[in-house]
C-alpha positions as a LaTeX table, in Angstrom:
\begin{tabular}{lrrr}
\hline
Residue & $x$ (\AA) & $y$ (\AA) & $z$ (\AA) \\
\hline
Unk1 & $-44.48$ & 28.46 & 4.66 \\
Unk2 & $-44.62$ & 29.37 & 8.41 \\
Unk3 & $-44.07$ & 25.47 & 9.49 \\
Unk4 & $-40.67$ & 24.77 & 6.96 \\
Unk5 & $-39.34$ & 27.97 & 8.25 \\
Unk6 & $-40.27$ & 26.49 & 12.01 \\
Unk7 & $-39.12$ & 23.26 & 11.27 \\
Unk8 & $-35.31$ & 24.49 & 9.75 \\
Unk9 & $-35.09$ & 26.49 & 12.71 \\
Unk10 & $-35.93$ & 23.74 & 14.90 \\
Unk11 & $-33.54$ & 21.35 & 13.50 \\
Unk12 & $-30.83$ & 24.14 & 13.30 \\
Unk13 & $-31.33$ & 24.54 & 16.63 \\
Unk14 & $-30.66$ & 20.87 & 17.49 \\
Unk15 & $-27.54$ & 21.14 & 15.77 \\
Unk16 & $-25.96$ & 24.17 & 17.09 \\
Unk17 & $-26.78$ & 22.99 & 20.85 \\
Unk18 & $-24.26$ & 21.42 & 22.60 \\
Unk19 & $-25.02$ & 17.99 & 25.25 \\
Unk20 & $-24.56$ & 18.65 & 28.71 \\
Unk21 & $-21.89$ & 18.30 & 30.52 \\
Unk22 & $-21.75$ & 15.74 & 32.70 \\
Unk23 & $-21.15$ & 16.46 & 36.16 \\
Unk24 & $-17.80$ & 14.83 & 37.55 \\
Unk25 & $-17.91$ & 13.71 & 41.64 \\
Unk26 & $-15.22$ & 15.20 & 43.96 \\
Unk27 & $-14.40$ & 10.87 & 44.24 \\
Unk28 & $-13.90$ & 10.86 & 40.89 \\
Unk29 & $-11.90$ & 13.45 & 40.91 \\
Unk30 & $-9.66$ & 12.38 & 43.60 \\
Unk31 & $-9.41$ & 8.79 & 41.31 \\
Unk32 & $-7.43$ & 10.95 & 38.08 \\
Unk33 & $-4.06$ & 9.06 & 37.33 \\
Unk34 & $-1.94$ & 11.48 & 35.85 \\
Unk35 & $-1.52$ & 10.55 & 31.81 \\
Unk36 & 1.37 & 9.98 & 29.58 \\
Unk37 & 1.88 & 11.67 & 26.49 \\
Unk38 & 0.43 & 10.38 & 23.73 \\
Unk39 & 3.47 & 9.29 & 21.82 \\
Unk40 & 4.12 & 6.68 & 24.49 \\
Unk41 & 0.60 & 5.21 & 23.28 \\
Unk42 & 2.78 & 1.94 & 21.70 \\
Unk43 & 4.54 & 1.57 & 24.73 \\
Unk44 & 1.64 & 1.77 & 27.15 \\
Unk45 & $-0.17$ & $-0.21$ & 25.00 \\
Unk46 & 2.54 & $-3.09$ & 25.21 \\
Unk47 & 3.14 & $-2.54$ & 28.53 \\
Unk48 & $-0.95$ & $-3.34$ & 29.78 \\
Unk49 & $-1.05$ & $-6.29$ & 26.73 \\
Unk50 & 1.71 & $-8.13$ & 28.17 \\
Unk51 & 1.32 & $-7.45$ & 31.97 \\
Unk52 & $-2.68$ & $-9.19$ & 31.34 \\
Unk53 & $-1.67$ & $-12.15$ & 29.05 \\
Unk54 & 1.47 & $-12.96$ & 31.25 \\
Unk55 & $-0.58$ & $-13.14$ & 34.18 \\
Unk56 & $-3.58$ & $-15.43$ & 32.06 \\
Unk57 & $-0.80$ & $-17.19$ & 30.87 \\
Unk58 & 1.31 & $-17.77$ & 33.69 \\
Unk59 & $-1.79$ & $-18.71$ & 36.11 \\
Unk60 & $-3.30$ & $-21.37$ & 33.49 \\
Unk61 & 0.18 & $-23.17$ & 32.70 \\
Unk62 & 1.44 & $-23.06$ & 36.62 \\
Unk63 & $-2.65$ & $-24.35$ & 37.57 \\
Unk64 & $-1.28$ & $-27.02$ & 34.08 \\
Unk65 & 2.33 & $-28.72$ & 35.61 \\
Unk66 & 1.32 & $-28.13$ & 39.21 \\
Unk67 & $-2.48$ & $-27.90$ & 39.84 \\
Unk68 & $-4.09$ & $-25.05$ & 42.12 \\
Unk69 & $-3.28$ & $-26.20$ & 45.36 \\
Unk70 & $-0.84$ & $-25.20$ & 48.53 \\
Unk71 & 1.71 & $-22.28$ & 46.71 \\
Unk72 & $-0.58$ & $-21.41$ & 43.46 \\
Unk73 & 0.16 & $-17.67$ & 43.73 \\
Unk74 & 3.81 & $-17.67$ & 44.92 \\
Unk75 & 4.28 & $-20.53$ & 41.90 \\
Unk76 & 2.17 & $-18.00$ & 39.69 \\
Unk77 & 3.70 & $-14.54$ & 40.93 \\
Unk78 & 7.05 & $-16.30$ & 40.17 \\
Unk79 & 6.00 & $-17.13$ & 37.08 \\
Unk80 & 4.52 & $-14.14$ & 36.32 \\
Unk81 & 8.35 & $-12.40$ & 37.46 \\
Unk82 & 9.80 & $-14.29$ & 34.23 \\
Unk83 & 7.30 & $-13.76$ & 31.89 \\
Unk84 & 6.32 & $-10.36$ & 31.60 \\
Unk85 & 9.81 & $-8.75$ & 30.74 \\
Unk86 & 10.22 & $-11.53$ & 27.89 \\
Unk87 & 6.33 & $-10.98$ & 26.96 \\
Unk88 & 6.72 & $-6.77$ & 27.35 \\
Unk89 & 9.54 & $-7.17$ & 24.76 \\
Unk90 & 7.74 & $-9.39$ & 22.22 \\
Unk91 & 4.72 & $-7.82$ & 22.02 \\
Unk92 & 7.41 & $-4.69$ & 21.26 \\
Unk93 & 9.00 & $-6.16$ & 18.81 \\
Unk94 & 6.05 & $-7.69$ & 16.97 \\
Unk95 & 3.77 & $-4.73$ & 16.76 \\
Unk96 & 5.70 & $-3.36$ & 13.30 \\
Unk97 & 4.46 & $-6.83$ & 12.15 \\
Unk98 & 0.93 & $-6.96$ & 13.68 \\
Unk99 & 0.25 & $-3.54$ & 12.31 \\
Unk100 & 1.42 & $-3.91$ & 8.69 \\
Unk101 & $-0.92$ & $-7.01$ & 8.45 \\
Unk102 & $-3.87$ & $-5.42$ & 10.18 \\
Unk103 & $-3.60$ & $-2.63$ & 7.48 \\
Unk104 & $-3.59$ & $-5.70$ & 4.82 \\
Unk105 & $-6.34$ & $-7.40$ & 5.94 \\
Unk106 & $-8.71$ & $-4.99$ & 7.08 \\
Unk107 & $-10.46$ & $-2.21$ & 4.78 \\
Unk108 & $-9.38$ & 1.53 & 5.02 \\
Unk109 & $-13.32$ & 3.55 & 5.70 \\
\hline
\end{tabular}
């Protein structure tokens, strides 16, 4: 009887005590970007898909016509000038879209 009455309290024990916090550097510290809102999750999320896949994009299809050579990042950052405005607002204005089929094709837990 003694060792079920040890072992709940054990295991209620476990349960009730909390991790450890882990300890944060002054550098760390001094590395914080201050955070938007959370309602301007969409937006931020467009905002980071667009500025990556405009650069990917624009740095494969300039190193395509051109080749990587003499003025590859001024033909790339010129590029890249063009493209992520245009990509910013399609990834926008597709996301209703993207999100209604993600909900159709993927199982609710």
């Amino acid at each position: 009887m003694t060792s079920v009455l040890h072992q709940y309290r054990f295991k209620e024990s476990i349960m009730t005590t909390r991790p450890p916090v882990p300890r944060v550097s002054k550098a760390s510290k001094a590395l914080r970007l201050p955070k938007v809102p959370a309602r301007f999750m969409p937006v931020m999320f467009a905002f980071y898909m667009s500025a990556i896949m405009a650069v990917l994009m624009s740095s494969v299809i300039v190193a395509i016509n051109t080749g990587v050579g003499a003025g590859y990042f001024k033909q790339v950052a010129h590029a890249y000038s063009m493209a992520m405005p245009v990509a910013f607002l399609c990834v926008m204005g597709v996301r209703p879209l993207v999100m209604r089929l993600v909900a159709l094709t993927v199982a609710s837990r």
